[in-house]
C-alpha positions as a Markdown table, in Angstrom:
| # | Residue | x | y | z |
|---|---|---|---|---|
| 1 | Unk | 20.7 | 9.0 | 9.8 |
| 2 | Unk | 16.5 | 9.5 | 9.1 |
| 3 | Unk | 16.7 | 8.3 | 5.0 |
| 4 | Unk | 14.2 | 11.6 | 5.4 |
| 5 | Unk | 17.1 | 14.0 | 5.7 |
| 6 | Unk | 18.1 | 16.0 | 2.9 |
| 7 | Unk | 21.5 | 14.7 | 1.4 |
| 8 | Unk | 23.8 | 17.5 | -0.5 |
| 9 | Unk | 26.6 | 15.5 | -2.0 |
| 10 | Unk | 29.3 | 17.6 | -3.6 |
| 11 | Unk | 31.0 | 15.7 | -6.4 |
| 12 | Unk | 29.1 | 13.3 | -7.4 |
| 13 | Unk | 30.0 | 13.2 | -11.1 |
| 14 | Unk | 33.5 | 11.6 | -9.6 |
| 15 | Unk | 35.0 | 8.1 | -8.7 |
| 16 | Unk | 34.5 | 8.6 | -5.0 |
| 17 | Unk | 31.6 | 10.9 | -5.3 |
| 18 | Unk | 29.7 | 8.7 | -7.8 |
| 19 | Unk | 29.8 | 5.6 | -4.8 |
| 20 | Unk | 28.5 | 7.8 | -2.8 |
| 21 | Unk | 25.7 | 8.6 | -4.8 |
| 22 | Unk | 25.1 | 4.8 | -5.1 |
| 23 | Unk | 25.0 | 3.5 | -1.8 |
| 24 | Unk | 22.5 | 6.9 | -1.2 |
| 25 | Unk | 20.6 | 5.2 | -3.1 |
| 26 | Unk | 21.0 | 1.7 | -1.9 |
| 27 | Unk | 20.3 | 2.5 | 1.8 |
| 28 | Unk | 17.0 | 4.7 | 0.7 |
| 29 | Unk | 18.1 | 8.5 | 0.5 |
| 30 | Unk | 16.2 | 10.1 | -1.9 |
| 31 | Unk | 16.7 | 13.3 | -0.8 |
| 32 | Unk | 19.8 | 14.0 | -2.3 |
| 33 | Unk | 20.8 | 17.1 | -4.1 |
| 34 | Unk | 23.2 | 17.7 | -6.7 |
| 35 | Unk | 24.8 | 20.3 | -8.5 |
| 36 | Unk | 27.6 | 20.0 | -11.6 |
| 37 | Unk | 30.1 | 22.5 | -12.0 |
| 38 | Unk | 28.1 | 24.6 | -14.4 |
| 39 | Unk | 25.5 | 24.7 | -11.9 |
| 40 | Unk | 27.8 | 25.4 | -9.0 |
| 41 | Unk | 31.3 | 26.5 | -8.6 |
| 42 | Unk | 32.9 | 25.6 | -5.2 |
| 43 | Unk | 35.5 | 27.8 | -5.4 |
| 44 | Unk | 33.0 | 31.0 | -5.6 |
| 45 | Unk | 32.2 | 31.6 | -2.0 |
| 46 | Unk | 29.6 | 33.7 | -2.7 |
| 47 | Unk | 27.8 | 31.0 | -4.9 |
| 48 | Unk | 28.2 | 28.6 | -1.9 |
| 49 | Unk | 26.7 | 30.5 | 0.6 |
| 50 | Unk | 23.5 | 31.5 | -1.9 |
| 51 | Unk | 23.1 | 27.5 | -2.6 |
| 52 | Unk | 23.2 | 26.6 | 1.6 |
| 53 | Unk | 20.9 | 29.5 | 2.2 |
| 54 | Unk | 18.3 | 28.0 | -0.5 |
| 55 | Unk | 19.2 | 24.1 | 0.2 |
| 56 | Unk | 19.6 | 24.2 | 3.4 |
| 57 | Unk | 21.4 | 20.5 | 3.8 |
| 58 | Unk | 20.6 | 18.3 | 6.6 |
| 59 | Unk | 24.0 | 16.6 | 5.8 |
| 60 | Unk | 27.1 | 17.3 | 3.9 |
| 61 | Unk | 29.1 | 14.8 | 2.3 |
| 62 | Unk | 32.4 | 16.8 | 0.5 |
| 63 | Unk | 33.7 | 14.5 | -1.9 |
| 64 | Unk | 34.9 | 17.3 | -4.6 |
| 65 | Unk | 38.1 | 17.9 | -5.2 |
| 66 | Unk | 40.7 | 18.3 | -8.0 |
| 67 | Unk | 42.7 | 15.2 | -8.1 |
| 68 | Unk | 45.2 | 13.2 | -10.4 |
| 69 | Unk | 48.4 | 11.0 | -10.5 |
| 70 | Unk | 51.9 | 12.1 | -10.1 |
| 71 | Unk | 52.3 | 13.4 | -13.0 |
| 72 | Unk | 49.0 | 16.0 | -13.0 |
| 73 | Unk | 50.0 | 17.0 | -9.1 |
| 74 | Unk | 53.7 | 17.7 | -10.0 |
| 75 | Unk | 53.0 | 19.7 | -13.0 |
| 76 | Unk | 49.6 | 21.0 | -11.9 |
| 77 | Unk | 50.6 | 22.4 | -8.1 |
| 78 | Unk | 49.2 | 25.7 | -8.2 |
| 79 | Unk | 45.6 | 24.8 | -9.3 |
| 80 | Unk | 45.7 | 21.7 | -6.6 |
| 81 | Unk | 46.7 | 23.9 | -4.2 |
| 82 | Unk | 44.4 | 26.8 | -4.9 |
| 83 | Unk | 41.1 | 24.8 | -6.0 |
| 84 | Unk | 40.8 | 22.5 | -3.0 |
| 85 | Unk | 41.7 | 25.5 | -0.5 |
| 86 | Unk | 38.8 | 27.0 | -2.1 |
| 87 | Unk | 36.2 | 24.2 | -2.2 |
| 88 | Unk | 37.0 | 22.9 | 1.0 |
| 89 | Unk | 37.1 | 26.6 | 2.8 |
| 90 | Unk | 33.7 | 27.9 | 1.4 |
| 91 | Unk | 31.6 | 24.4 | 1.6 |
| 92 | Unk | 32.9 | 23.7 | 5.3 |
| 93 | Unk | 31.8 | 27.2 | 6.6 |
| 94 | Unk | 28.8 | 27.4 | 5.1 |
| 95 | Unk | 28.0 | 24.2 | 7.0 |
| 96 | Unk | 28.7 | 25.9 | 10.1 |
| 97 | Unk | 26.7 | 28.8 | 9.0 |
| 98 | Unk | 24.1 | 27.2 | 8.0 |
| 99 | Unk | 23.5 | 24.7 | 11.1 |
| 100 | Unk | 24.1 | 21.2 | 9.0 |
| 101 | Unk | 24.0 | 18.1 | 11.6 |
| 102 | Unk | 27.5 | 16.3 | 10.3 |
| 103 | Unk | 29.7 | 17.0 | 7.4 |
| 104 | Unk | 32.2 | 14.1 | 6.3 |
| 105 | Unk | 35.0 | 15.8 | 4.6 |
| 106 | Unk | 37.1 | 13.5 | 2.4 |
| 107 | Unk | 41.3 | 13.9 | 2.8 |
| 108 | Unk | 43.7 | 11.2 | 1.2 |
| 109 | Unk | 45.8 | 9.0 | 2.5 |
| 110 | Unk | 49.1 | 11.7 | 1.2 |
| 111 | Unk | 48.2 | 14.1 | 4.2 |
| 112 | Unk | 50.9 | 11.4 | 5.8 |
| 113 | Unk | 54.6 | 12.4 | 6.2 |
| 114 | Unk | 56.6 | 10.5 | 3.2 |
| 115 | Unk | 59.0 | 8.1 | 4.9 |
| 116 | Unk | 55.6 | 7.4 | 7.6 |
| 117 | Unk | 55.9 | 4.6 | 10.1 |
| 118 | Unk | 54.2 | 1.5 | 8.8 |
| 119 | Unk | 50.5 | 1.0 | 8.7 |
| 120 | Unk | 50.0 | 4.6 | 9.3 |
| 121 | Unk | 48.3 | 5.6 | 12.4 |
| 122 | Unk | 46.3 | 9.0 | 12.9 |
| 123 | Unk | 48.0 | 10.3 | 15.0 |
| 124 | Unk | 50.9 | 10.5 | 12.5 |
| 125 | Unk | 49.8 | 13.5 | 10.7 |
| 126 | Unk | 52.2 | 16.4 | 10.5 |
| 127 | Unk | 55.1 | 14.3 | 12.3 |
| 128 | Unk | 57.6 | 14.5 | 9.3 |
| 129 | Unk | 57.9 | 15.9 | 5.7 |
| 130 | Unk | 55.0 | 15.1 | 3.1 |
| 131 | Unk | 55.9 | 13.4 | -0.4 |
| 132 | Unk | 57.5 | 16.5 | -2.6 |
| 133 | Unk | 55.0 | 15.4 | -5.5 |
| 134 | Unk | 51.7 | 15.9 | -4.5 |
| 135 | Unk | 53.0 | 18.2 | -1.4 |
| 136 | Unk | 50.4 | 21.0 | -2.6 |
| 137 | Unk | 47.2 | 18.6 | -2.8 |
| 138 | Unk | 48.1 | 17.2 | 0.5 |
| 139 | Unk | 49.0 | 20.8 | 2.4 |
| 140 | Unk | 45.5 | 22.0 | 1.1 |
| 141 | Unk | 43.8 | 18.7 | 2.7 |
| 142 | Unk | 45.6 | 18.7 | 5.6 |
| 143 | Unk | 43.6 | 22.4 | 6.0 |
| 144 | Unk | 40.6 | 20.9 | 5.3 |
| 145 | Unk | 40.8 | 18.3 | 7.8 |
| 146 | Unk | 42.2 | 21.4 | 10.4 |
| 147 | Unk | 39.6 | 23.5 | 9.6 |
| 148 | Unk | 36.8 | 20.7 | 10.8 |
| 149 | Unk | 39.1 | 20.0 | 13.8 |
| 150 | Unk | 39.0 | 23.4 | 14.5 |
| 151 | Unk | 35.0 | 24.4 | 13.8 |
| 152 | Unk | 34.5 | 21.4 | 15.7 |
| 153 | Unk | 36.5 | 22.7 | 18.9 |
| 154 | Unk | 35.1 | 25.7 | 18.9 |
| 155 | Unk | 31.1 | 25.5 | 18.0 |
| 156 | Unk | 30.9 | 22.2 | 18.6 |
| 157 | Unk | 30.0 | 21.0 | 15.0 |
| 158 | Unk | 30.0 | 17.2 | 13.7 |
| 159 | Unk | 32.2 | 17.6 | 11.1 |
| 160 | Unk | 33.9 | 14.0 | 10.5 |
| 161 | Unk | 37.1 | 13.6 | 8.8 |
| 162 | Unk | 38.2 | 10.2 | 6.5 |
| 163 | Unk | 41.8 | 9.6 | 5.3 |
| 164 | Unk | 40.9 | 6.9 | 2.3 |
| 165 | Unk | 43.3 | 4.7 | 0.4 |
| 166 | Unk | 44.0 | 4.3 | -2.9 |
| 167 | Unk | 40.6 | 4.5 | -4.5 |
| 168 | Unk | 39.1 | 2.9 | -7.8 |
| 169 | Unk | 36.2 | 1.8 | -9.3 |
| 170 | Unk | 33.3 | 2.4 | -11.5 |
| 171 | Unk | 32.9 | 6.0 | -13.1 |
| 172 | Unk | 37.3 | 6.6 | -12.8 |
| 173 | Unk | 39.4 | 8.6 | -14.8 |
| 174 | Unk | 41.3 | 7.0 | -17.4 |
| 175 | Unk | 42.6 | 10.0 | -18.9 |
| 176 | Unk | 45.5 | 9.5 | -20.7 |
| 177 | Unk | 47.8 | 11.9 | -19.2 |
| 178 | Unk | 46.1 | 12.9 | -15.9 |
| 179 | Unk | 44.8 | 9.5 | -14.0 |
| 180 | Unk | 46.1 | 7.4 | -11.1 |
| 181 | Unk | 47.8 | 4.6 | -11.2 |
| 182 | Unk | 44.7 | 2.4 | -11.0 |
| 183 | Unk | 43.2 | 3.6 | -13.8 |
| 184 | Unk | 46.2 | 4.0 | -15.9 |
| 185 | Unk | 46.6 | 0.5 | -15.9 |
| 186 | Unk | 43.4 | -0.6 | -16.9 |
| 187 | Unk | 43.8 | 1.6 | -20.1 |
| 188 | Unk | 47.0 | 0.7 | -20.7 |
| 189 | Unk | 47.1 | -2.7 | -20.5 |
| 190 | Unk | 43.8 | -3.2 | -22.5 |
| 191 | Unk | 45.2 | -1.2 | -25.1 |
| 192 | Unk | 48.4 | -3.2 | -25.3 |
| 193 | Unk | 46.1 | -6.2 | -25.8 |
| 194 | Unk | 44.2 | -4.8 | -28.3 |
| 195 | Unk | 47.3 | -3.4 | -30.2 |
| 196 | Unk | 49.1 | -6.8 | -29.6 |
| 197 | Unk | 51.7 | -4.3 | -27.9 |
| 198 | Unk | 54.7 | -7.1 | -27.0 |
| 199 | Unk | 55.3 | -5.0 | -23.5 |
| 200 | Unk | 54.3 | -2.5 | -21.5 |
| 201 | Unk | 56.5 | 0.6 | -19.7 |
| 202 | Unk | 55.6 | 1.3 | -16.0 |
| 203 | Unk | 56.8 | 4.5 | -14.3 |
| 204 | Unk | 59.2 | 3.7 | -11.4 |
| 205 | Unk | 61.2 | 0.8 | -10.2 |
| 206 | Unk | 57.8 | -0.8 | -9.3 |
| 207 | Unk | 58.8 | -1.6 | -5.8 |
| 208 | Unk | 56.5 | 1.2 | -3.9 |
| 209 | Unk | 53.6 | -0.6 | -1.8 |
| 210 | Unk | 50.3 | 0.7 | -2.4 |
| 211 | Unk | 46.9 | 0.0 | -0.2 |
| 212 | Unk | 43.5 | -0.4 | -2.9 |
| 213 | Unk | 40.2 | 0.6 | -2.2 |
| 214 | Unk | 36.9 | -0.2 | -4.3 |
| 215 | Unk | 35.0 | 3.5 | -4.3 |
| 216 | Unk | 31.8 | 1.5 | -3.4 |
| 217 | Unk | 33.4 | -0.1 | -0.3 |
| 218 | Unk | 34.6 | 3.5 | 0.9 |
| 219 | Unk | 31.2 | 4.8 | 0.7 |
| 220 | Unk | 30.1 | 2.4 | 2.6 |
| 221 | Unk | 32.4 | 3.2 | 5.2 |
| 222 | Unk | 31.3 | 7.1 | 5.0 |
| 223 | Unk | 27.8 | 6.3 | 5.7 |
| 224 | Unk | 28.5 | 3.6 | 8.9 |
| 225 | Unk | 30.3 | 6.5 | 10.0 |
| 226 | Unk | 27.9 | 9.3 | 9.7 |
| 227 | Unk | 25.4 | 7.0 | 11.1 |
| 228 | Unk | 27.4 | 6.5 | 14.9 |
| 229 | Unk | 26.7 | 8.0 | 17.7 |
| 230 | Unk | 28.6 | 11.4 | 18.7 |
| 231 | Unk | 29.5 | 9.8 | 21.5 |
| 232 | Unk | 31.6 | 7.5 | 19.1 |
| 233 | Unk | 32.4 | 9.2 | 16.3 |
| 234 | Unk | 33.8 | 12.1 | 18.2 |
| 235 | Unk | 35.5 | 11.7 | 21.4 |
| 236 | Unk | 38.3 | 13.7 | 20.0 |
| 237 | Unk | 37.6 | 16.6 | 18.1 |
| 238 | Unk | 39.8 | 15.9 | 15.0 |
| 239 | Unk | 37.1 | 12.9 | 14.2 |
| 240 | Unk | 39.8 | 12.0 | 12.1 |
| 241 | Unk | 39.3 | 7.9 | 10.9 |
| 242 | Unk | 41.4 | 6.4 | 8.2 |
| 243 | Unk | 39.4 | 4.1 | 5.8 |
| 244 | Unk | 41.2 | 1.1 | 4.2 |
| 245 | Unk | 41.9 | -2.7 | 3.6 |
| 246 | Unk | 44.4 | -3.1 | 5.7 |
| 247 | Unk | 46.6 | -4.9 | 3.6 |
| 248 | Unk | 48.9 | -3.7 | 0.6 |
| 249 | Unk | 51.0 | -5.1 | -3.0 |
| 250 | Unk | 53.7 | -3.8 | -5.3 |
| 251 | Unk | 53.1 | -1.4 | -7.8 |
| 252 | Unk | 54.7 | -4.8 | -9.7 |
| 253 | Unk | 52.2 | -7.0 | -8.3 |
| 254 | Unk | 49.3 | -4.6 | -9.1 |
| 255 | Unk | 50.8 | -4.0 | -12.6 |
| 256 | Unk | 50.7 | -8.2 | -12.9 |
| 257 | Unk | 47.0 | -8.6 | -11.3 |
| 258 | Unk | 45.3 | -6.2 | -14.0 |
| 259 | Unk | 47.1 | -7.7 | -16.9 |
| 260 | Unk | 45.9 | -11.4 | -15.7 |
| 261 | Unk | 42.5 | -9.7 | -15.0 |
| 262 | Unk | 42.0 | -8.2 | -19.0 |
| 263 | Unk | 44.0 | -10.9 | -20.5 |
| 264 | Unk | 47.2 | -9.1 | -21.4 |
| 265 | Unk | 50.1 | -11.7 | -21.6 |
| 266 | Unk | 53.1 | -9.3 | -23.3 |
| 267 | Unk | 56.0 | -8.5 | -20.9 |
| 268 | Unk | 56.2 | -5.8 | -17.9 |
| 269 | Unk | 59.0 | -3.3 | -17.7 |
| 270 | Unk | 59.7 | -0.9 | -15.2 |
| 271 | Unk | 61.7 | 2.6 | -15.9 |
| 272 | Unk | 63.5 | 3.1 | -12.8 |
| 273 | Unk | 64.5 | 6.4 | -14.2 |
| 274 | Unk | 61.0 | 7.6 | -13.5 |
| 275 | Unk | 59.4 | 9.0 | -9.9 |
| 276 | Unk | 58.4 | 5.7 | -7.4 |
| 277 | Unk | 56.6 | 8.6 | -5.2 |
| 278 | Unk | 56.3 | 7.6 | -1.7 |
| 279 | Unk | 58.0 | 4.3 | -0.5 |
| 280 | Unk | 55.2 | 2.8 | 0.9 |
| 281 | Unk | 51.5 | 3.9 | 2.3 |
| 282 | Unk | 49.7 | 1.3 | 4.3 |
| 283 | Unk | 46.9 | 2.5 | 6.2 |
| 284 | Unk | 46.3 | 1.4 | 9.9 |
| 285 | Unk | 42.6 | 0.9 | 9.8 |
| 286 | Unk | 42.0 | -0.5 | 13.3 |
| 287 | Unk | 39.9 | 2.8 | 14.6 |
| 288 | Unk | 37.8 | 2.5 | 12.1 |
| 289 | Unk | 37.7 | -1.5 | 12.4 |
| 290 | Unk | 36.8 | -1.5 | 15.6 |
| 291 | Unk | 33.7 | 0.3 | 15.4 |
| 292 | Unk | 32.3 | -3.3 | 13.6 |
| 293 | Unk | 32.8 | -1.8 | 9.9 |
| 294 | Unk | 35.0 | -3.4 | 7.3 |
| 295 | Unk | 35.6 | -3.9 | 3.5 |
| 296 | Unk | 34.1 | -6.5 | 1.2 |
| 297 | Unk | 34.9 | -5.8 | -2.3 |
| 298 | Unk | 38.3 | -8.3 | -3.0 |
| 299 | Unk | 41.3 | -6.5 | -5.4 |
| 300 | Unk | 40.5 | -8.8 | -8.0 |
| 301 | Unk | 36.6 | -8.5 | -7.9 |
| 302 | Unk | 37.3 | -4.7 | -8.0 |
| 303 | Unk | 38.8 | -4.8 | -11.0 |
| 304 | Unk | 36.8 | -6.9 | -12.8 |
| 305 | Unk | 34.3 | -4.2 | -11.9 |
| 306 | Unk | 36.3 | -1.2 | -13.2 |
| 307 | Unk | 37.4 | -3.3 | -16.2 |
| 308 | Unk | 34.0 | -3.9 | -17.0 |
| 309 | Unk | 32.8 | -0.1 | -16.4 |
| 310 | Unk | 35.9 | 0.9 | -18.2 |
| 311 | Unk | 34.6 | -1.2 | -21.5 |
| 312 | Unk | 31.0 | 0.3 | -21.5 |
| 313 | Unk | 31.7 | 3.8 | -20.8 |
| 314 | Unk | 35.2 | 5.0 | -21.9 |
| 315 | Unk | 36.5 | 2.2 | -24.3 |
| 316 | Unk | 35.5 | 4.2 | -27.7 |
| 317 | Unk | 37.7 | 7.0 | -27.0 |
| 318 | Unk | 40.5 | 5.1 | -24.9 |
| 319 | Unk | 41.0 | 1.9 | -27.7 |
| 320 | Unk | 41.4 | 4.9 | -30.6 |
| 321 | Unk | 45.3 | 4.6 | -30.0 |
| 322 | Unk | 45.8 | 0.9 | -29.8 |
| 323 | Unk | 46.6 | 0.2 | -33.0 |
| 324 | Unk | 49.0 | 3.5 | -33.7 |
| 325 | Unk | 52.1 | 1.5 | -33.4 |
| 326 | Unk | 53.7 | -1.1 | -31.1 |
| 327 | Unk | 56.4 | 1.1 | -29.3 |
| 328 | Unk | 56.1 | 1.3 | -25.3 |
| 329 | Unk | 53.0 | 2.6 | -23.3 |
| 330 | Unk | 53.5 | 4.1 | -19.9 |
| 331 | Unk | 51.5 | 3.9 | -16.7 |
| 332 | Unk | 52.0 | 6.5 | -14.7 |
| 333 | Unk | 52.2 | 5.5 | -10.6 |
């Protein structure tokens, strides 16, 4: 990639989209345009196709999307369903339209089937039922991801899938109500240390196996990617690469690893009466691997780094409940 090249980056104000915009600027892009919502709906095709005709993007990286926990996708389905079909549908044809060299289109690692074989390889998309919860969000990705597969069979476009893990990092969402697991925890267990909570209520039997992924490390993996050869990158048209780790913990063990992390020594319970959501999601990385990329960021390095972002940029309204009472605080998963 010439750092010359312009750069549109579609949801940058997010987790994922926000490491993007960082290693951008790390590896000398600087031009890289931006728009916020107010400034540009995705889901208004005919506002996409007036921004492309005026930008004219020498690379696409789609990293907008609605997202959320369990709780928001179960209870949420129809806007997750009908906000990324939109997004997704206008930006990715308008990059076709509009002659843009490579688009990397961010999926999620629930495009799987539930009960997947273990690590999860590529080619196991659409070989079994997806996870009831978040069925919608992963239908409407699994279209995205189609739709490059299919602009890329039949104009011959660049358009570059990535299945990602479990993100987190700097810039996450901790609302209260609506965040992942990741971030869930982080606000809940430094609340319960600052309320001198004696435990704290997890969602689930805590036995599910999750895959992590610092946000910084997956943009790094975007850009390697974007940089390879065709020749590399695409010798099958789905350019479909999963990015993660390639190892996984319990729900339990994560829940255990942030508390030592902020300092919260009260006890863990787990309501088994509560979702678990999919048994198990390991990634199998090795495409990706060997092309001579892989991650650097450590779990409990990560955290430290969200724990810290968490404290300077959305402790004053997160610590307001803290000291409300002592009773149980849950963490969706």
């Amino acid at each position: 990639m010439d750092t010359q090249a312009k750069v549109y980056l579609a949801g940058h104000t997010g987790l994922v989209g926000s490491a993007f915009a960082r290693a951008l600027e790390r590896h000398g892009f600087h031009r890289v345009v931006v728009r916020t919502l107010e400034e540009l709906d995705l889901r208004e095709g005919a506002a996409v196709e007036r921004f492309f005709a005026n930008e004219k993007p020498d690379y696409v990286i789609l990293a907008a999307a609605k997202v959320g926990g369990i709780h928001a996708n179960d209870t949420l389905r129809a806007e997750f369903i009908h906000d990324n079909l939109a997004i997704q549908t206008n930006v990715i044809h308008q990059c076709w339209r509009h002659g843009v060299r490579r688009l990397l289109f961010l999926g999620s690692s629930c495009v799987y089937p539930r009960d997947c074989p273990q690590p999860i390889k590529e080619e196991h998309l659409l070989t079994g039922p997806l996870e009831k919860t978040n069925e919608p969000y992963a239908v409407a990705k699994i279209a995205g991801l189609k739709m490059c597969e299919s602009y890329n069979r039949q104009y011959g476009t660049e358009f570059l899938s990535v299945m990602p893990t479990n993100q987190y990092g700097v810039n996450d969402n901790y609302h209260p109500e609506h965040s992942h697991v990741f971030p869930a925890f982080i606000r809940r267990f430094h609340e319960a240390k600052a309320g001198a909570h004696p435990f704290v209520t997890v969602w689930g039997t805590g036995r599910p196996y999750r895959e992590f992924m610092c946000s910084d490390d997956l943009a790094e993996a975007g850009l390697f990617l974007l940089d390879q050869p065709a020749a590399t990158v695409l010798r099958d048209p789905a350019a479909l690469f999963n990015v993660g780790t390639g190892t996984d913990l319990t729900i339990a063990e994560l829940a255990r690893t942030v508390a030592r992390v902020i300092g919260y020594g009260g006890e863990i319970r787990f309501d088994p009466s509560k979702p678990d959501g999919t048994p198990r999601k390991l990634l199998d990385s090795a495409k990706l691997f060997a092309l001579g990329w892989k991650p650097r960021i450590p779990l409990e390095d990560g955290i430290r780094l969200a724990y810290e972002d968490f404290k300077t940029r959305a402790l004053p309204a997160a610590s307001a409940p803290a000291s409300a009472g002592t009773g149980p605080i849950t963490a969706r998963t």
